[in-house]
N, C-alpha and C positions, 0 to 999 in steps of 0.2 A: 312096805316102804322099800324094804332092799329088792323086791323084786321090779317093782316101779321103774328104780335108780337104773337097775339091770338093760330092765327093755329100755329105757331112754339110751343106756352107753351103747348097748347094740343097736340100735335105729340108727347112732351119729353115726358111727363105725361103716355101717351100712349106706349110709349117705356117702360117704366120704368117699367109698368105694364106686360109687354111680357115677358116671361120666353126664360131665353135663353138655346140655343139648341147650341152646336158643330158644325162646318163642319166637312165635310168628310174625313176621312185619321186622320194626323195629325195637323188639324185645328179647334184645341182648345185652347180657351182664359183662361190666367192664371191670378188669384188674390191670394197677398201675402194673408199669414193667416190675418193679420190686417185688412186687405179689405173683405176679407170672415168673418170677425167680432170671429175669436180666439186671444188669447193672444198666441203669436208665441211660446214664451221660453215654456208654458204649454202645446202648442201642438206637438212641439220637443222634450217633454217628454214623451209625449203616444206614439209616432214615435218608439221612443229607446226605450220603455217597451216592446211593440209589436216585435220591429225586433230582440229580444234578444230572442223571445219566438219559435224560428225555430223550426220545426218539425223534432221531432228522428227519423222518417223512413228513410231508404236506398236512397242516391238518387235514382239508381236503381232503378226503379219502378219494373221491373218485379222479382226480388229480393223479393221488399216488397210484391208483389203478395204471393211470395210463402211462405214468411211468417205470410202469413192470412188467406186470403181467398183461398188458394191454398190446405188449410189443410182439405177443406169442401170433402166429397163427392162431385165426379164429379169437383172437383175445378181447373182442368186442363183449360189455357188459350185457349180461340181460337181468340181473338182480338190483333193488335199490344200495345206494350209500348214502353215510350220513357224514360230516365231520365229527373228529373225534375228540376227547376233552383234552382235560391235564394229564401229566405223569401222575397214576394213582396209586394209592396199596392198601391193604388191609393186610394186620397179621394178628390171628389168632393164636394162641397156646390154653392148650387144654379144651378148645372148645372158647372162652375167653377171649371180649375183644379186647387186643391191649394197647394195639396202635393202627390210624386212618390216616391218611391223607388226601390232598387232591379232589377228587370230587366221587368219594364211594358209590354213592346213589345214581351217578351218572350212568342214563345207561347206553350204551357203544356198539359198536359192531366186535367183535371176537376172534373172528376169523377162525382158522382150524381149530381151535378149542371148542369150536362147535363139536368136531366128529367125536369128542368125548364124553357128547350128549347124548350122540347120533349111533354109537356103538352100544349106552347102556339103554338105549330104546328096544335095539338088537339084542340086549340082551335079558333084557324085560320077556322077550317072546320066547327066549328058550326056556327059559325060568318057567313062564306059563306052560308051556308045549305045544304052544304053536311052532314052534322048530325042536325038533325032535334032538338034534343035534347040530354044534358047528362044524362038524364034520362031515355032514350033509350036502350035497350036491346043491345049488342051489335052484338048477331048474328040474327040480322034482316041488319045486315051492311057487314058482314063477315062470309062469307060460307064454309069455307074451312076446316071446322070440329072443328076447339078450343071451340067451344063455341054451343058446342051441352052435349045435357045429363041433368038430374036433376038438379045439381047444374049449371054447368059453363052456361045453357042455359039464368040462372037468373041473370047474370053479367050484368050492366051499364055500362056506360062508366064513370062516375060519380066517381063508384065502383074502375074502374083499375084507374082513377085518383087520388083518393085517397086512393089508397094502401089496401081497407079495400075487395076485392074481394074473399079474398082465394079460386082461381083458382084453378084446378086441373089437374096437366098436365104434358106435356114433351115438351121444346119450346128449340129449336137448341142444342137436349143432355143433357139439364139440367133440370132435374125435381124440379118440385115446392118445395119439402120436402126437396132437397138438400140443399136450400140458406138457410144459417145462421140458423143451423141446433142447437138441442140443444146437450150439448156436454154427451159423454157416450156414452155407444154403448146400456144399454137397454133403455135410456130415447131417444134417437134417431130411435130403432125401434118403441117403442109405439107414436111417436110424425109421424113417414109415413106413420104407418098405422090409423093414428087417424080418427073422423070422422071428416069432414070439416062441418065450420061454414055456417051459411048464410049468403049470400053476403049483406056486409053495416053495420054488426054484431061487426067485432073484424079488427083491426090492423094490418098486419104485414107487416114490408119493407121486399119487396124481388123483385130482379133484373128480375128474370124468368120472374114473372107475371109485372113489366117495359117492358121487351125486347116485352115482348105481347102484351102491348099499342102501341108500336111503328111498332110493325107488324100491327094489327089493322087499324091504325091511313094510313099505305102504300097502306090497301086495299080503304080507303074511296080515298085518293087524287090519287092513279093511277099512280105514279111519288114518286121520290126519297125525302124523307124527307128534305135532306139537301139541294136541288134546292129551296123546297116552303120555308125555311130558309132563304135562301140568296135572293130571289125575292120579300119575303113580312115584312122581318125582316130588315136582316142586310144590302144589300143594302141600304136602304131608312134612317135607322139609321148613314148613313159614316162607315159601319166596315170596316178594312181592308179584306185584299182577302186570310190573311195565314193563315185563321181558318182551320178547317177538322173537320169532320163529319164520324167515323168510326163504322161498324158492325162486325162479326163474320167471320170467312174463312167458315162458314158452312152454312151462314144465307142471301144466296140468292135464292129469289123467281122468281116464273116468273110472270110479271104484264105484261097483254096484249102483249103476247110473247114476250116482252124484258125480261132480266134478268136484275134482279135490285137488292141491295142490301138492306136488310132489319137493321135496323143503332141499335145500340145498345142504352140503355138511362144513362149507368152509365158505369164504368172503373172495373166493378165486376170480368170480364171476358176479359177484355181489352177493348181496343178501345174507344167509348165511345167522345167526343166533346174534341177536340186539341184546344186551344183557348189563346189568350193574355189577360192581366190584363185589361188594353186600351180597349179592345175591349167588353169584363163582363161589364165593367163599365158603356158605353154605353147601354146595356142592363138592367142594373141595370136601369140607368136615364129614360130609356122607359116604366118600372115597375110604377117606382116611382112617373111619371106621367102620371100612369094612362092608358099606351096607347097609348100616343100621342106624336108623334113627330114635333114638329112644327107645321104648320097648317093639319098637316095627321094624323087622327083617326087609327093607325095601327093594334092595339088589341079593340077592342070594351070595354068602361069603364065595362060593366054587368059581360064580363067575365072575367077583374080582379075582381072585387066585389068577384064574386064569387070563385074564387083562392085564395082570403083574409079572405074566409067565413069558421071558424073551422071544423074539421073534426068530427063527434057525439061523437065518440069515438076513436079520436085523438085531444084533443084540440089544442094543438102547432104544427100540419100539418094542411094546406088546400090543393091547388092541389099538386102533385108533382112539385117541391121538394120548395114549399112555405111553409117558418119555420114560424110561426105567436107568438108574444110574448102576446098570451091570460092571460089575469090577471096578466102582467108582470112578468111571471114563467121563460121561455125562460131566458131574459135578466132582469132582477130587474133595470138594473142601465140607462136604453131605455129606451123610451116610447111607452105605451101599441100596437099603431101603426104601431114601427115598423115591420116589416117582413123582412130576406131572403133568396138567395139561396144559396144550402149548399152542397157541394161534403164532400166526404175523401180529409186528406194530411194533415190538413183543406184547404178546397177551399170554401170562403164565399164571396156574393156581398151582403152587409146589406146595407140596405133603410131606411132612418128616414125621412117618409113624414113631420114631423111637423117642424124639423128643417134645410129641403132639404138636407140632404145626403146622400152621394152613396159612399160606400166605400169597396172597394176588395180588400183581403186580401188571400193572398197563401200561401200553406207551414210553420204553423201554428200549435202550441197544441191549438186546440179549448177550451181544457178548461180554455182560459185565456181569452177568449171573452168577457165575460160582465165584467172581470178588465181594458179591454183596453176602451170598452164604456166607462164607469167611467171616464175615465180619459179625452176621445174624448170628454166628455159633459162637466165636467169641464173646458175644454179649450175655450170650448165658452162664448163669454163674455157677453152674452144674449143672454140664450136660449126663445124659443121661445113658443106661448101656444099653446093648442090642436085648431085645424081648424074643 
């Protein structure tokens, strides 16, 4: 009997200790905010600050294309668009949903929170050894010409994952000099024909040299980006099945005489990761910890480490599109820990390892993010210390 007693107090002990993880679909455990340890009224208050903060773009998305990024040189669409829902959120703690709004299940375009799919696909193939290292040259991987010449032969992958490559090129029509160009017409001549830096040197987001990683990234795996997605990701996480994984009308190759399509990493140009709140969030929780989804190592811990590890000269980027709050600059009102991923629209899945949460947010003036933190931490009725 008293041994009985024993192994049941050690089982509970032992449970209590297990991180819980979702089932598949829509077989997630829900705790009031009280039980998730907020003071509900103050967190029904960050609710309504945030869902009051909806984003002025167009629903229309391809609308708001063209009043953006459409104004670029070459800024003509070749990916689809969809219009987009309401201002949404989901927030997790512990793994735990404790609060939805909006339309979760909706699923949207994401825009750069794609390349945050699109790096741990990259990073999926180091993991295996199909890339030996990010430190690797990339055309010792990829022969097809992008990565020959003085400069682009000295690109990493390292380099296109952290944005800091400045490539030189023409990748499905779009030239590198086009994206996010400066404005003027003689500071945008002197800025195409400038000399390019050295790769690891300087900064710059641009989609071309994204869409490059994820070409790259088609020649190591041999197969369609968004199958090694759903095989070694979201399967095993319970996503649902209405995600989409979209590239260019221009941006098929042929891989081992099949014709395959080469997937876009952001919504620059269209297309780009179609996805639900629900389903981010899940994603998010996989970040958050580490990798791991229940007892399966799915990312290897080293190479989130190293997606959380600052950029030289990017401090608030680590891989694409991991936003890292270095020195608390990012967010003031987070902790230094937190990280996350970040599209247009706002489309963010923010991670606060120290006080477990996961929280997606769409359709959003991003500059109200670290007032809603604020408010999100306040709400807890004990926070929690650095681990």
């Amino acid at each position: 009997m008293l041994r009985t007693s024993f192994l049941l107090l050690a089982a509970a002990l032992l449970g209590a200790q297990t991180p819980y993880y979702p089932g598949p679909h829509d077989d997630w455990k829900r705790r009031t905010p009280a039980e998730a340890g907020f003071d509900a009224k103050a967190l029904d208050e960050a609710i309504a600050f945030i869902r009051a903060q909806e984003t002025r773009r167009p629903r229309d998305l391809r609308a708001s294309h063209d009043l953006s990024f459409g104004r670029e040189p070459y800024g003509e669409p070749l990916g689809p668009y969809k219009s987009r829902g309401d201002m949404t959120g989901v927030i997790l703690r512990d793994g735990y949903l404790v609060a939805e709004w909006g339309e979760p299940w909706r699923v949207d375009m994401t825009y750069s929170a794609t390349k945050s799919y699109l790096s741990t696909v990259t990073g999926l193939a180091v993991d295996q050894g199909l890339i030996q290292s990010v430190h690797d040259r990339v055309g010792r991987y990829v022969t097809t010409g992008e990565f020959e010449g003085p400069l682009n032969s000295k690109i990493t992958w390292d380099h296109l994952l952290r944005q800091t490559s400045d490539w030189e090129g023409t990748l499905w029509g779009k030239p590198d000099w086009a994206d996010r160009p400066p404005a003027g017409a003689d500071k945008l001549e002197a800025y195409r024909n400038r000399k390019h830096a050295e790769p690891g040197t300087t900064y710059k987001y641009n989609d071309t040299r994204v869409n490059l990683l994820a070409y790259a990234a088609l020649q190591v795996w041999r197969r369609p980006l968004p199958q090694v997605l759903k095989e070694k990701i979201m399967d095993p996480i319970g996503a649902s099945n209405t995600w989409r994984w979209y590239g260019y009308e221009n941006s098929w190759v042929n891989v081992d005489g099949v014709m395959v399509q080469s997937v876009a990493g952001g919504a620059h140009f269209g297309g780009g990761l179609w996805i639900s709140a629900r389903d981010h969030a899940r994603f998010g929780l996989l970040t958050l910890r580490n990798g791991k989804w229940g007892t399966r190592q799915l990312i290897s811990p080293e190479w989130i480490q190293q997606a959380r590890t600052p950029t030289p000269v990017q401090k608030n980027y680590g891989f694409m599109n991991w936003y890292l709050n270095t020195d608390r600059k990012q967010w003031p009102s987070a902790p230094e820990t937190s990280f996350a991923h970040i599209g247009n629209g706002t489309n963010m899945v923010y991670c606060d390892p120290v006080n477990g949460l996961v929280v997606v947010l769409r359709w959003f003036e991003g500059d109200k993010t670290d007032e809603f933190l604020a408010r999100l931490q306040g709400a807890m009725l004990k926070q929690r210390s650095a681990r």
